[in-house]
TIVO-2410 file (N, C-alpha, C; in nm, 3 decimals):
# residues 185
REC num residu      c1      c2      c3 atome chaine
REC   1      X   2.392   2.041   2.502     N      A
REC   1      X   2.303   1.927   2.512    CA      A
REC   1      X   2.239   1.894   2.377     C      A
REC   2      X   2.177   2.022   2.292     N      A
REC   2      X   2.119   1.975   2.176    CA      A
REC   2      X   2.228   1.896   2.076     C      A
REC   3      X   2.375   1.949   2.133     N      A
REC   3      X   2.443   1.868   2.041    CA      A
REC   3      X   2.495   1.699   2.068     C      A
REC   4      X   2.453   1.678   2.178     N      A
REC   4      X   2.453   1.520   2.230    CA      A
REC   4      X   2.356   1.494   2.136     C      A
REC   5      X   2.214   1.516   2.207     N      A
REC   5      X   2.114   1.451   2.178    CA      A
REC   5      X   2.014   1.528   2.039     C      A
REC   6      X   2.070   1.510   1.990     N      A
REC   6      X   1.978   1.595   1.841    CA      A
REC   6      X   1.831   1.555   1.804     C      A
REC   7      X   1.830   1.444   1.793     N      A
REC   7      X   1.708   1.368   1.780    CA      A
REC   7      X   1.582   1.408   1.915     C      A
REC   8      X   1.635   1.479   2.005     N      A
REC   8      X   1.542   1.504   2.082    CA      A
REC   8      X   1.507   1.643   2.095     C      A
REC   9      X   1.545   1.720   1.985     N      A
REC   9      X   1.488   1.857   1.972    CA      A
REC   9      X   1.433   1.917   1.830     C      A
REC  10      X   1.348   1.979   1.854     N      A
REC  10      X   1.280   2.007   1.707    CA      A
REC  10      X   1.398   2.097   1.567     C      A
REC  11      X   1.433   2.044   1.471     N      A
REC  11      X   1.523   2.118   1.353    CA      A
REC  11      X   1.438   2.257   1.403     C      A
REC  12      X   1.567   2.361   1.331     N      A
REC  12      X   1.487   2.490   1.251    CA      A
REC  12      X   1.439   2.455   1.122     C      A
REC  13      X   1.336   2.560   1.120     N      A
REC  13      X   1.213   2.515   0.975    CA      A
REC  13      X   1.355   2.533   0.839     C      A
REC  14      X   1.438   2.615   0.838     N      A
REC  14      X   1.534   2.601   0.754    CA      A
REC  14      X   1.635   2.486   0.740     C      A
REC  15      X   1.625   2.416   0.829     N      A
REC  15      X   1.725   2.314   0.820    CA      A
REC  15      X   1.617   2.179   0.763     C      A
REC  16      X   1.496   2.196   0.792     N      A
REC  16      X   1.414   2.066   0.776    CA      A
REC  16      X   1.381   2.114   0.590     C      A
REC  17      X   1.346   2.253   0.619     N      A
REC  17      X   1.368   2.234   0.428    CA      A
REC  17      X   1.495   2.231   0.352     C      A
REC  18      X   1.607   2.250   0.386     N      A
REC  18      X   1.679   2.182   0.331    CA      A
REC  18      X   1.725   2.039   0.308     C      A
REC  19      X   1.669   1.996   0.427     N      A
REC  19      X   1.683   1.824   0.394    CA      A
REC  19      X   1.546   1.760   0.327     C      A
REC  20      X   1.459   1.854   0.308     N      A
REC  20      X   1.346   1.807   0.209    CA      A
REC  20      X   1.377   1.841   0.108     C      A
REC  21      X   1.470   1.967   0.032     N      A
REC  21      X   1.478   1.964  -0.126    CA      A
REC  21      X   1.634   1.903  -0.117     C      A
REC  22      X   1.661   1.824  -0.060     N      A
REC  22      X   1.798   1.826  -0.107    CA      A
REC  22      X   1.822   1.638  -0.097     C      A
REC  23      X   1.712   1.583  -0.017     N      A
REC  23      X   1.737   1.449   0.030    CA      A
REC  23      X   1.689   1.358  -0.086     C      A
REC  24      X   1.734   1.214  -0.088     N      A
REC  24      X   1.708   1.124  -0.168    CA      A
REC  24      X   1.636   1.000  -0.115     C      A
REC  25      X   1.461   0.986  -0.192     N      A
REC  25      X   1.408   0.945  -0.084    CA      A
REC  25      X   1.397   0.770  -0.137     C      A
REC  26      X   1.414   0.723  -0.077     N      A
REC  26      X   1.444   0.555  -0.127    CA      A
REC  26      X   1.282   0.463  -0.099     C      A
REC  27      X   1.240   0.413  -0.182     N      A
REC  27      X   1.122   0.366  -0.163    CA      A
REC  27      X   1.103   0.150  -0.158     C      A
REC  28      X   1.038   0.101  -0.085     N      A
REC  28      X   1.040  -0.030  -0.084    CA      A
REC  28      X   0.872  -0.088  -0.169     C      A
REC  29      X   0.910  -0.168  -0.163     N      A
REC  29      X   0.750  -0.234  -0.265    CA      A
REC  29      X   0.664  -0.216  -0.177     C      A
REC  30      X   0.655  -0.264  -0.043     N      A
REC  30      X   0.524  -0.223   0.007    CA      A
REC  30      X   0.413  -0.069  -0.047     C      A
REC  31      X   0.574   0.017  -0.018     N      A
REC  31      X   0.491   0.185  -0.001    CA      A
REC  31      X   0.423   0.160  -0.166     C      A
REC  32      X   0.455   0.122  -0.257     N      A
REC  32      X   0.399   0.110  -0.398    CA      A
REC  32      X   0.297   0.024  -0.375     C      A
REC  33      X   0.285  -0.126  -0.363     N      A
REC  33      X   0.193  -0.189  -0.335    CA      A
REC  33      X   0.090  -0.149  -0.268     C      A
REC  34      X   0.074  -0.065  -0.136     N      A
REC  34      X  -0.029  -0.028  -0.068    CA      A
REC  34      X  -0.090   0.119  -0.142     C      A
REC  35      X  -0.012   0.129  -0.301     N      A
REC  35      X  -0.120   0.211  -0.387    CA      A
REC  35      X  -0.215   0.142  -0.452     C      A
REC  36      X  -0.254  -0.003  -0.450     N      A
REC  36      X  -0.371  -0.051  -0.494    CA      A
REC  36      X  -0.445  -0.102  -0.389     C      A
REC  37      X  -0.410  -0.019  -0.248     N      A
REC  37      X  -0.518  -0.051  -0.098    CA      A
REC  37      X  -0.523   0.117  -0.082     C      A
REC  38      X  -0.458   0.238  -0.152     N      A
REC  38      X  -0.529   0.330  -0.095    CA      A
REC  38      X  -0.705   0.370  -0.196     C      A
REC  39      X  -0.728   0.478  -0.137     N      A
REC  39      X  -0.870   0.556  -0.195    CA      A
REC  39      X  -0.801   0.642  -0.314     C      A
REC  40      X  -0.890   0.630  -0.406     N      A
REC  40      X  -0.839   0.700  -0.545    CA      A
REC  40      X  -0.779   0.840  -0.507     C      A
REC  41      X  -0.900   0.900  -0.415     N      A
REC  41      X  -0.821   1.041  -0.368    CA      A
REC  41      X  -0.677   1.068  -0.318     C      A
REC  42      X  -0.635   0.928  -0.227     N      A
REC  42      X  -0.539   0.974  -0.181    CA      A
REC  42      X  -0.418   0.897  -0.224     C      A
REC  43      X  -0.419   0.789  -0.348     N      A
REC  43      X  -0.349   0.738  -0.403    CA      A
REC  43      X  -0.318   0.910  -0.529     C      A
REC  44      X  -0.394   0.943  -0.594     N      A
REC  44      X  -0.353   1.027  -0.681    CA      A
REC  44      X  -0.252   1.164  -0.605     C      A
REC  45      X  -0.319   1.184  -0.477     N      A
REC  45      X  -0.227   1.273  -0.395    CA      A
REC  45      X  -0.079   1.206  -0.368     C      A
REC  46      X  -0.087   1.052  -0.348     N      A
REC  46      X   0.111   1.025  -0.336    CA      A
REC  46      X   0.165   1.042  -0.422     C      A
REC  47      X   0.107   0.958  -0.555     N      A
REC  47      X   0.190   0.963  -0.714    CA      A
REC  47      X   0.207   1.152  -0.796     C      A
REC  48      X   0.109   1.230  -0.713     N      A
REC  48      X   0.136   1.389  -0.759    CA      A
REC  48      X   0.250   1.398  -0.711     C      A
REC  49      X   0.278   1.388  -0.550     N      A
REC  49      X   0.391   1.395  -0.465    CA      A
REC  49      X   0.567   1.300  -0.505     C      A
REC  50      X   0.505   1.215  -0.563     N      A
REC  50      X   0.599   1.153  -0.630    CA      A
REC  50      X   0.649   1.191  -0.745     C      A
REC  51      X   0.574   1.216  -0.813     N      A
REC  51      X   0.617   1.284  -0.965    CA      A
REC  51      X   0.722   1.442  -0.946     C      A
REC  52      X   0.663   1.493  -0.814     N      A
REC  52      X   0.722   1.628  -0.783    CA      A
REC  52      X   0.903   1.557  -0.768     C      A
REC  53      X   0.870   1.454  -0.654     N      A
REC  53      X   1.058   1.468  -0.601    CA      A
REC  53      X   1.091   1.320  -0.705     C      A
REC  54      X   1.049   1.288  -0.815     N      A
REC  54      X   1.058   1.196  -0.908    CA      A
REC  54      X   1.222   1.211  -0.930     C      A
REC  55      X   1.333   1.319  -0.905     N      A
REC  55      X   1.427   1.349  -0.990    CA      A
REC  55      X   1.557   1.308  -0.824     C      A
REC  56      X   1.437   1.290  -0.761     N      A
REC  56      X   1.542   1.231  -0.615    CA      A
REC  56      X   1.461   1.092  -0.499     C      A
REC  57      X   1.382   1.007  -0.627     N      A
REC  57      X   1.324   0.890  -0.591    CA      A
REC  57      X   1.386   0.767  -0.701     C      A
REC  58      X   1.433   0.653  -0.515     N      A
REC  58      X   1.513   0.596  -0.599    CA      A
REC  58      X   1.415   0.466  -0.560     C      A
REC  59      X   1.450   0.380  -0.634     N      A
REC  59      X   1.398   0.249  -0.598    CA      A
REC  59      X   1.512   0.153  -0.613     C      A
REC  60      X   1.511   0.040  -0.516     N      A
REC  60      X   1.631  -0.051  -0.486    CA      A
REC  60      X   1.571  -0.148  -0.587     C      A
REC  61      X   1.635  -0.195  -0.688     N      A
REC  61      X   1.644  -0.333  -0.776    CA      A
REC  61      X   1.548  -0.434  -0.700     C      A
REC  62      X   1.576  -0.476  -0.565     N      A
REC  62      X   1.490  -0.608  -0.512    CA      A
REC  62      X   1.338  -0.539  -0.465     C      A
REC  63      X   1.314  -0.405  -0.471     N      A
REC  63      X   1.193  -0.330  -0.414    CA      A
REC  63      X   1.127  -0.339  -0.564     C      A
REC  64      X   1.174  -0.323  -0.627     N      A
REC  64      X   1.082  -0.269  -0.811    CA      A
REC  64      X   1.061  -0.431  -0.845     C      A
REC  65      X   1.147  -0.517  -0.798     N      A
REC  65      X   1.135  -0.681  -0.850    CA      A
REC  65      X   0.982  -0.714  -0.719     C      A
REC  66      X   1.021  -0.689  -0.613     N      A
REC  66      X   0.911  -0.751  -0.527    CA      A
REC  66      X   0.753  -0.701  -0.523     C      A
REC  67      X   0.749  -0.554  -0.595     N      A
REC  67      X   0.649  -0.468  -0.611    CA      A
REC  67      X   0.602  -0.574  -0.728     C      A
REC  68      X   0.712  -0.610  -0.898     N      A
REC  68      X   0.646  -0.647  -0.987    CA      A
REC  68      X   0.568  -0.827  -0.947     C      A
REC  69      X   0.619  -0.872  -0.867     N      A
REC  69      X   0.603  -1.017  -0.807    CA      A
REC  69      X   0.474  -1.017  -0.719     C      A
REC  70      X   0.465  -0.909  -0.680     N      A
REC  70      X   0.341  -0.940  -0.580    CA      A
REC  70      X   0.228  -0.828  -0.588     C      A
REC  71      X   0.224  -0.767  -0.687     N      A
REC  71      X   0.111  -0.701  -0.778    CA      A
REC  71      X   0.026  -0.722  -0.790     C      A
REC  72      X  -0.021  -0.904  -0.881     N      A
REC  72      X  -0.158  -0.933  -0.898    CA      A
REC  72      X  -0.191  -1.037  -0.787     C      A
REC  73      X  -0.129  -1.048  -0.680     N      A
REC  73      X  -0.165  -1.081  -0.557    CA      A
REC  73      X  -0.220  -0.996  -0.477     C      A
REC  74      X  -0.211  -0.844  -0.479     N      A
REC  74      X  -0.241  -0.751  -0.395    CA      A
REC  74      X  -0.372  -0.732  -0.456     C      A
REC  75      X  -0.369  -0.688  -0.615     N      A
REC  75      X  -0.478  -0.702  -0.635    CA      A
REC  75      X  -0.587  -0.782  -0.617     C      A
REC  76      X  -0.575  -0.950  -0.612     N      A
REC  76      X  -0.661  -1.039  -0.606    CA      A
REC  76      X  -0.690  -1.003  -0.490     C      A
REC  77      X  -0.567  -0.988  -0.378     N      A
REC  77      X  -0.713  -0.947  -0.231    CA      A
REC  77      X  -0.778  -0.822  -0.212     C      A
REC  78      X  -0.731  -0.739  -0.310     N      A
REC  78      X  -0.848  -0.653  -0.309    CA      A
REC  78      X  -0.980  -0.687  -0.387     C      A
REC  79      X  -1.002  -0.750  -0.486     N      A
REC  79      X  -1.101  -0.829  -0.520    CA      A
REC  79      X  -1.175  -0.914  -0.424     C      A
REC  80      X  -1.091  -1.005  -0.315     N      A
REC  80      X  -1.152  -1.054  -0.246    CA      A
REC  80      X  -1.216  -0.973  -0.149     C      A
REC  81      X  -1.141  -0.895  -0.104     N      A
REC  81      X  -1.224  -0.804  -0.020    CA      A
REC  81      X  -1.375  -0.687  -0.028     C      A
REC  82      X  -1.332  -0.641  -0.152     N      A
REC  82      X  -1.480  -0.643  -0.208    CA      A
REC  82      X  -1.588  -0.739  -0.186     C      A
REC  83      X  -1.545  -0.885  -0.241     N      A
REC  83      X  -1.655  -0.954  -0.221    CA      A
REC  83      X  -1.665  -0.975  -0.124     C      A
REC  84      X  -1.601  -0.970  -0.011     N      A
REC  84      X  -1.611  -1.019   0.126    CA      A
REC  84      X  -1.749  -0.918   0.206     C      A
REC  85      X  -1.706  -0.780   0.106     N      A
REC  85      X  -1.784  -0.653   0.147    CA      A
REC  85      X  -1.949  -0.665   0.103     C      A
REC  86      X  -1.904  -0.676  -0.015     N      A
REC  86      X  -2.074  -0.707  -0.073    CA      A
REC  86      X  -2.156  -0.851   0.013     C      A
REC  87      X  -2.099  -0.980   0.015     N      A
REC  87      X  -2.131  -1.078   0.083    CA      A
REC  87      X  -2.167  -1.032   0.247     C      A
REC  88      X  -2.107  -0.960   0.300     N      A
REC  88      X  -2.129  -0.910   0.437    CA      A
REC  88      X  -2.318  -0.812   0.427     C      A
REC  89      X  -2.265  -0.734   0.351     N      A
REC  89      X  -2.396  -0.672   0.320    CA      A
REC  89      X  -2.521  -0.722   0.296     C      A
REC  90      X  -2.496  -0.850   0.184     N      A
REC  90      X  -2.660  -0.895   0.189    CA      A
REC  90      X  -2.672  -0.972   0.273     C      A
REC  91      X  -2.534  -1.046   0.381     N      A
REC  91      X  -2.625  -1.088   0.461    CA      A
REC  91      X  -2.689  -1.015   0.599     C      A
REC  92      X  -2.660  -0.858   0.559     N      A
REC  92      X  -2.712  -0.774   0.684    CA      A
REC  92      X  -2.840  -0.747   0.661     C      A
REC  93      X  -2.860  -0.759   0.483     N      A
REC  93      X  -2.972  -0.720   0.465    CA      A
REC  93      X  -3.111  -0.881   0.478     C      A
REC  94      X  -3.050  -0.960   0.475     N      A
REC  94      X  -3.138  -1.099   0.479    CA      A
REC  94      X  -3.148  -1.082   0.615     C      A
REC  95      X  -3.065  -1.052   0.719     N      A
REC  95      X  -3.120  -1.054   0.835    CA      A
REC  95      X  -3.239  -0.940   0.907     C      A
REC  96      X  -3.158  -0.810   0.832     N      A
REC  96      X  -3.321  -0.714   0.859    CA      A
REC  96      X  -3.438  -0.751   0.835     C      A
REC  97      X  -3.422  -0.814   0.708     N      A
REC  97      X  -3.571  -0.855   0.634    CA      A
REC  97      X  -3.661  -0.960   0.673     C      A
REC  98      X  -3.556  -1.058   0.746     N      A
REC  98      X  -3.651  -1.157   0.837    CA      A
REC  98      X  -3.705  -1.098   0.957     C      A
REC  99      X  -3.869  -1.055   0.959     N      A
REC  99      X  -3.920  -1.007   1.009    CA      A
REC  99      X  -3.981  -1.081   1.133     C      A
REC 100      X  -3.902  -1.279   1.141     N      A
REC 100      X  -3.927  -1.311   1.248    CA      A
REC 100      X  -3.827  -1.299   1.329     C      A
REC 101      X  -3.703  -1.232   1.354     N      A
REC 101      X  -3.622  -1.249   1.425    CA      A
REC 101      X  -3.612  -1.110   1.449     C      A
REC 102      X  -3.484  -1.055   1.533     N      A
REC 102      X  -3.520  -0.945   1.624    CA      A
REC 102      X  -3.365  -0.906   1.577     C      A
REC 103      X  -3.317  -0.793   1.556     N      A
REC 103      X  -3.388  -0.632   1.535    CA      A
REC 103      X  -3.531  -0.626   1.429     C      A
REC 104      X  -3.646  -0.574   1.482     N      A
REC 104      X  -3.755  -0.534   1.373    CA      A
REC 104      X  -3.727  -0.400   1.354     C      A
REC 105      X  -3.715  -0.381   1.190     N      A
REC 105      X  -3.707  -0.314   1.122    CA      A
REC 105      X  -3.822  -0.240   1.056     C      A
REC 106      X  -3.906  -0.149   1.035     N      A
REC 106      X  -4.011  -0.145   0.990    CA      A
REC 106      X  -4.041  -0.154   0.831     C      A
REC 107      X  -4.102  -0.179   0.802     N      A
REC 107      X  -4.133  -0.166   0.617    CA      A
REC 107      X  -4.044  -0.049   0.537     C      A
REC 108      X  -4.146   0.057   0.549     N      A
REC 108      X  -4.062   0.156   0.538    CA      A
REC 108      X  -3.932   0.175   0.535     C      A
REC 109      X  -3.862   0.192   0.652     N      A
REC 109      X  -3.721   0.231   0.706    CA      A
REC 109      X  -3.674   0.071   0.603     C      A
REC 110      X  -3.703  -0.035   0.622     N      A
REC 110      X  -3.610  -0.123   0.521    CA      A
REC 110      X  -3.615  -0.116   0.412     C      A
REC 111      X  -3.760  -0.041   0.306     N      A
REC 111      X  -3.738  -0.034   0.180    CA      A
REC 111      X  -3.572   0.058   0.135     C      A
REC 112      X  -3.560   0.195   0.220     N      A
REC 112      X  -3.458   0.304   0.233    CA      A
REC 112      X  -3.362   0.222   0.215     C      A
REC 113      X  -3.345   0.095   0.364     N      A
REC 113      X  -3.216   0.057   0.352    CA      A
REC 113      X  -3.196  -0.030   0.279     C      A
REC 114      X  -3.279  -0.147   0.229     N      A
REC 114      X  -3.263  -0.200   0.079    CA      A
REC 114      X  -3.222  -0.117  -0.053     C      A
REC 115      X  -3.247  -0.003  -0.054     N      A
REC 115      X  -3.219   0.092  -0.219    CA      A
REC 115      X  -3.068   0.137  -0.197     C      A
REC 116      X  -3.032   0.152  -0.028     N      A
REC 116      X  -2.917   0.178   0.006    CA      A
REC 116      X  -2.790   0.121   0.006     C      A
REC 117      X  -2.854  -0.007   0.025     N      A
REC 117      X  -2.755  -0.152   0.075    CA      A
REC 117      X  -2.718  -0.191  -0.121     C      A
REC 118      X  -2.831  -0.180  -0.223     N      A
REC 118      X  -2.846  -0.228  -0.323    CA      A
REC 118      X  -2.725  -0.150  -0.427     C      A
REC 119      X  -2.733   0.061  -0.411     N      A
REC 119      X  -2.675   0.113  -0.490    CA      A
REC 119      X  -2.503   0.089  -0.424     C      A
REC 120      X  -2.487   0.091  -0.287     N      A
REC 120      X  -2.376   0.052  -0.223    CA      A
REC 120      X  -2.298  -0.117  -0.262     C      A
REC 121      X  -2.343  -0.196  -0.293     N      A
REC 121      X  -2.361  -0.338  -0.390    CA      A
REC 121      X  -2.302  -0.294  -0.506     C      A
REC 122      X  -2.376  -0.233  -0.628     N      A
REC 122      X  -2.334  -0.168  -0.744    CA      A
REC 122      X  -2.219  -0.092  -0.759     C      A
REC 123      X  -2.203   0.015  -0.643     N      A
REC 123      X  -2.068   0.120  -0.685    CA      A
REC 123      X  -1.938   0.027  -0.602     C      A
REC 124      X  -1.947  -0.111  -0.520     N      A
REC 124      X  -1.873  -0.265  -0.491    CA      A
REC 124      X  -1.848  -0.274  -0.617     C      A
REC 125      X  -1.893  -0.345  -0.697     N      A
REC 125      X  -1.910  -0.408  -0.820    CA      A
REC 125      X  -1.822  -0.305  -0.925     C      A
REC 126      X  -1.858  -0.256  -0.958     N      A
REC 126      X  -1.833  -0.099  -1.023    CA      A
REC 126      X  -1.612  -0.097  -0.994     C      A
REC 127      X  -1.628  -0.086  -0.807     N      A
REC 127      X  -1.486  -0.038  -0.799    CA      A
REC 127      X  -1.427  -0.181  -0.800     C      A
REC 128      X  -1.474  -0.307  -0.806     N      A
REC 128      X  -1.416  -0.433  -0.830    CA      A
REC 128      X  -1.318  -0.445  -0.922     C      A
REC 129      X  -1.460  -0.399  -1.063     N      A
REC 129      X  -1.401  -0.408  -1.171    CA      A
REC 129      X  -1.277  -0.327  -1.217     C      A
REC 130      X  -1.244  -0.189  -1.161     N      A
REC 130      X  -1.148  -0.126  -1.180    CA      A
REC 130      X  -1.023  -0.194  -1.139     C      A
REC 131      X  -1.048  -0.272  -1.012     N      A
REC 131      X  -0.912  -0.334  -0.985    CA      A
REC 131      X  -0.872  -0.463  -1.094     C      A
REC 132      X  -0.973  -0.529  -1.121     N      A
REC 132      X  -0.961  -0.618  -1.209    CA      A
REC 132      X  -0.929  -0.584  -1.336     C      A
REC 133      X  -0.945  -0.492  -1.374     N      A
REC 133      X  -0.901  -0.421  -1.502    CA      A
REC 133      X  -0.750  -0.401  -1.497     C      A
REC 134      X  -0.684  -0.349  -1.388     N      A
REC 134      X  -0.574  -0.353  -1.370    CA      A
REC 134      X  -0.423  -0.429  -1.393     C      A
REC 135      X  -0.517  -0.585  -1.402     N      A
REC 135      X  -0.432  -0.673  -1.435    CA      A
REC 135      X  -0.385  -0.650  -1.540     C      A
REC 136      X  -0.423  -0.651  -1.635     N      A
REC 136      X  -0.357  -0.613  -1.794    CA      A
REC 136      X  -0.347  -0.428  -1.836     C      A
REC 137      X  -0.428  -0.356  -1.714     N      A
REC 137      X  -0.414  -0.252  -1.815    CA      A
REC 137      X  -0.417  -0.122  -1.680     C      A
REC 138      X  -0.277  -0.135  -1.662     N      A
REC 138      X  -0.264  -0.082  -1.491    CA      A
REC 138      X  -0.176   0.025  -1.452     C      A
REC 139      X  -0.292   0.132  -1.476     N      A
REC 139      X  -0.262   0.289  -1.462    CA      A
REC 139      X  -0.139   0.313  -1.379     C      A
REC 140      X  -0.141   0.257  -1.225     N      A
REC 140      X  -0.105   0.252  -1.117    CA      A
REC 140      X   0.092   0.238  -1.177     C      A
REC 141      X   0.061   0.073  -1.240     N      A
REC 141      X   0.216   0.021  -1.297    CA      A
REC 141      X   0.261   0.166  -1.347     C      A
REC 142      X   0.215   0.180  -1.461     N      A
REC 142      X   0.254   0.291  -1.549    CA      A
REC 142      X   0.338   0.390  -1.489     C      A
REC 143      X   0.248   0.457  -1.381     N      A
REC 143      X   0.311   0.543  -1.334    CA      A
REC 143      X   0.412   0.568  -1.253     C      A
REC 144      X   0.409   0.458  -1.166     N      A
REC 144      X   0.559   0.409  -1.092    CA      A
REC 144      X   0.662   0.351  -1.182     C      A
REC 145      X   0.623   0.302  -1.319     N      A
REC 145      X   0.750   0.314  -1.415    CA      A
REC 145      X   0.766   0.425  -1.464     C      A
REC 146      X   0.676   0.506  -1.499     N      A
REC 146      X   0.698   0.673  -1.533    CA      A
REC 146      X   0.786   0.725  -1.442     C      A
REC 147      X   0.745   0.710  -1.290     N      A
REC 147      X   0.836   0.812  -1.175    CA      A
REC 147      X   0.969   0.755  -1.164     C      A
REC 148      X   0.973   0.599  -1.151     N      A
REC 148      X   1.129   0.538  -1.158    CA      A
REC 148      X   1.195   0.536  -1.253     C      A
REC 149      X   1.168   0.616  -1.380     N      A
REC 149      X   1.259   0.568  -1.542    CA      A
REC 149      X   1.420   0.622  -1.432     C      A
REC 150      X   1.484   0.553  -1.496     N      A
REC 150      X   1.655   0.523  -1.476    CA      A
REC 150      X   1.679   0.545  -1.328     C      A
REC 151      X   1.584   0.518  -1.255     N      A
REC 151      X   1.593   0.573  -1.143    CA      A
REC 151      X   1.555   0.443  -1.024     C      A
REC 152      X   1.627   0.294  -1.096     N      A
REC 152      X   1.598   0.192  -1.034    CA      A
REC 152      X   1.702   0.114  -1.005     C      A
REC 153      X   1.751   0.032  -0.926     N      A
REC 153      X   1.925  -0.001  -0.868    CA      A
REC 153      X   1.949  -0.111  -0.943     C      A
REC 154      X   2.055  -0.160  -0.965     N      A
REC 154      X   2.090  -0.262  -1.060    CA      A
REC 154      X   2.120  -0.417  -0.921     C      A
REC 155      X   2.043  -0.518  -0.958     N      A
REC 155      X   2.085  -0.622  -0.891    CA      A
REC 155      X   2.225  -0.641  -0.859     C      A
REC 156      X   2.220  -0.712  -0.713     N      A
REC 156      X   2.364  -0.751  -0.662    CA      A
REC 156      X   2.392  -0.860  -0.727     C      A
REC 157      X   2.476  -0.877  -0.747     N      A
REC 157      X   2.580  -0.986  -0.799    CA      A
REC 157      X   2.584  -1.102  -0.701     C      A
REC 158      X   2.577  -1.240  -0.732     N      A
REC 158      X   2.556  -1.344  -0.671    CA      A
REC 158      X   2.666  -1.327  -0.532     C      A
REC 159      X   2.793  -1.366  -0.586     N      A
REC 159      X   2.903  -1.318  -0.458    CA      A
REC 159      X   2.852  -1.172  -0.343     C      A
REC 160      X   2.798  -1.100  -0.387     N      A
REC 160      X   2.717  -1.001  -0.331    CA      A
REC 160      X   2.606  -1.016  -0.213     C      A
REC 161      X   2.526  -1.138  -0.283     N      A
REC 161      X   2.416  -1.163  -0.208    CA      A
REC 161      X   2.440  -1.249  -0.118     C      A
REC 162      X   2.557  -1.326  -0.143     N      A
REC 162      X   2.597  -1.438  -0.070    CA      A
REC 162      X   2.722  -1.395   0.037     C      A
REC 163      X   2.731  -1.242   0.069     N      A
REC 163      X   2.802  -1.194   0.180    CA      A
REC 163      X   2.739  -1.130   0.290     C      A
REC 164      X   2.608  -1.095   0.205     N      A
REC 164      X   2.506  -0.990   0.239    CA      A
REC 164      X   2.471  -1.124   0.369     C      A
REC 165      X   2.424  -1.227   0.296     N      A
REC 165      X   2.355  -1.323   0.412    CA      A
REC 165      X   2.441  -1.367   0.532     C      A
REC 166      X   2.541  -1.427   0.476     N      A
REC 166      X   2.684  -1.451   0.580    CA      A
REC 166      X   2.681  -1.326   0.700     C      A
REC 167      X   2.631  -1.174   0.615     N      A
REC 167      X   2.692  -1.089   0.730    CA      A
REC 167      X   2.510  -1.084   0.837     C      A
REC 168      X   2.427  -1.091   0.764     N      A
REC 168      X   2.289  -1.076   0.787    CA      A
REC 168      X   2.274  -1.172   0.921     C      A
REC 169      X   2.318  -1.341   0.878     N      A
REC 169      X   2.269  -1.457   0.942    CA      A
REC 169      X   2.412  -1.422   1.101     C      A
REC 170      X   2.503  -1.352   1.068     N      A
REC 170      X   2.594  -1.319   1.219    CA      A
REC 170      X   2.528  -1.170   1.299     C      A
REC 171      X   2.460  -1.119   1.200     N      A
REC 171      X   2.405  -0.888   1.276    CA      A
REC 171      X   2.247  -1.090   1.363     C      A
REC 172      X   2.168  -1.153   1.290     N      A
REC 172      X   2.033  -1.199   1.386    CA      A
REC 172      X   2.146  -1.300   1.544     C      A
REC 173      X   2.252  -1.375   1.489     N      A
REC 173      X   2.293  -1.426   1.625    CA      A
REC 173      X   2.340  -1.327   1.725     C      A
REC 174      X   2.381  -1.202   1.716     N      A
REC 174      X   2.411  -1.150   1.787    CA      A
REC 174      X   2.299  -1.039   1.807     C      A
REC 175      X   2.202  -0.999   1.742     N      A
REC 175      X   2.101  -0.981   1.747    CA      A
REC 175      X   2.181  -0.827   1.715     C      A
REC 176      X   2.227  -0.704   1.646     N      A
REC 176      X   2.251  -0.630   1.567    CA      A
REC 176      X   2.139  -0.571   1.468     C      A
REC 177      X   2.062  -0.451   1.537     N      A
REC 177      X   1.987  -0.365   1.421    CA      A
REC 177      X   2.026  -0.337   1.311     C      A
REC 178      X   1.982  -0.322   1.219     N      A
REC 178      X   1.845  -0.348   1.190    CA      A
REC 178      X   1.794  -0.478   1.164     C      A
REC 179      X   1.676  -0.483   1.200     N      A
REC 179      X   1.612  -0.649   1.111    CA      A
REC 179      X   1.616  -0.759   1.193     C      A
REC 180      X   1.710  -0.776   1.312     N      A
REC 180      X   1.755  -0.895   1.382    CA      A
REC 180      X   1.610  -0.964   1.405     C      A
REC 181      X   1.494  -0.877   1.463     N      A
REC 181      X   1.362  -0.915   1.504    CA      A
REC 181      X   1.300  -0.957   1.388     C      A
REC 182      X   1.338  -1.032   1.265     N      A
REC 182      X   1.269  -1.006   1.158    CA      A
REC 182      X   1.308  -1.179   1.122     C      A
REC 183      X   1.399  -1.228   1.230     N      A
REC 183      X   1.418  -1.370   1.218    CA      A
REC 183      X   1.378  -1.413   1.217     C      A
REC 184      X   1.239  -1.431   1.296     N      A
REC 184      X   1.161  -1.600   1.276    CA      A
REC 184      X   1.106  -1.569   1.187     C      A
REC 185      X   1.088  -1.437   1.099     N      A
REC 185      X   0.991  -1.444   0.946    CA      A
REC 185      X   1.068  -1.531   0.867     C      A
***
């Protein structure tokens, strides 16, 4: 039975590490892109992890082109979202502070959360600017060209791309995984 259905029983721990030092792991722009939406902590934990299997990470030609294309777009909404963050905040704090409307807040307890709301504002501001810095001077780039040196696919050839679709636009009419659901995008 395990040999019907494989996928429905757990590997031995020896077989799963061999397909971890031995596999070649292929990466798309998103998984790169969503390194300027993770937390510094745990962005520096993927690119450690990356640098480790760097010598069996490949990147596809249209993944390293769509990562470089939509970069300072990812960034700009992380900019926006900051401000969206800070803007949310003072207006939580204009509403505490109007002391004719209801939640009442007391003096006290709002000075706290004014010094709170204010240094939380600043270290906004603060991690804004890091993303904005990025545009011209972007740690992040660097290092995903560091981990991909020669290790990036060479574009298809026009006749290439133009079989790829022919076979693509017959796998959505007959509706053929992968991707078929990916038609009305």
């Amino acid at each position: 039975m395990k040999d019907l259905f494989p996928g429905h029983f757990k590997e031995s721990d020896k077989s799963l590490r061999e397909v971890w030092e031995t596999s070649l792991f292929v990466f798309d722009a998103n998984i790169l892109l969503n390194l300027y939406r993770y937390s510094d902590t745990t962005r520096k934990e993927f690119l450690r992890i990356l640098d480790k299997i760097r010598d069996r990470a490949w990147l596809p030609h249209r993944a390293a082109e769509e990562y470089l294309n939509n970069r300072l777009s990812v960034i700009d909404q992380q900019e926006k979202s900051y401000d969206d963050t800070e803007k949310s905040i003072e207006s939580l704090k204009r509403d505490l502070e109007n002391s004719r409307q209801h939640p009442f807040v007391s003096k006290d307890i709002m000075e706290k959360v004014s010094g709170v709301f204010d240094e939380l504002c600043r270290e906004l501001k603060n991690n804004k600017l890091v993303h904005t810095t990025r545009i011209n001077n972007d740690e992040i780039k660097d290092a995903i060209a560091r981990i991909f040196e020669n290790n990036v696919g060479f574009p298809y050839e026009k006749g290439q791309i133009e079989k790829l679709i022919a076979d693509g636009e017959e796998r959505y009419k007959q509706k053929i995984p992968p991707g078929f659901k990916d038609g009305s995008k």
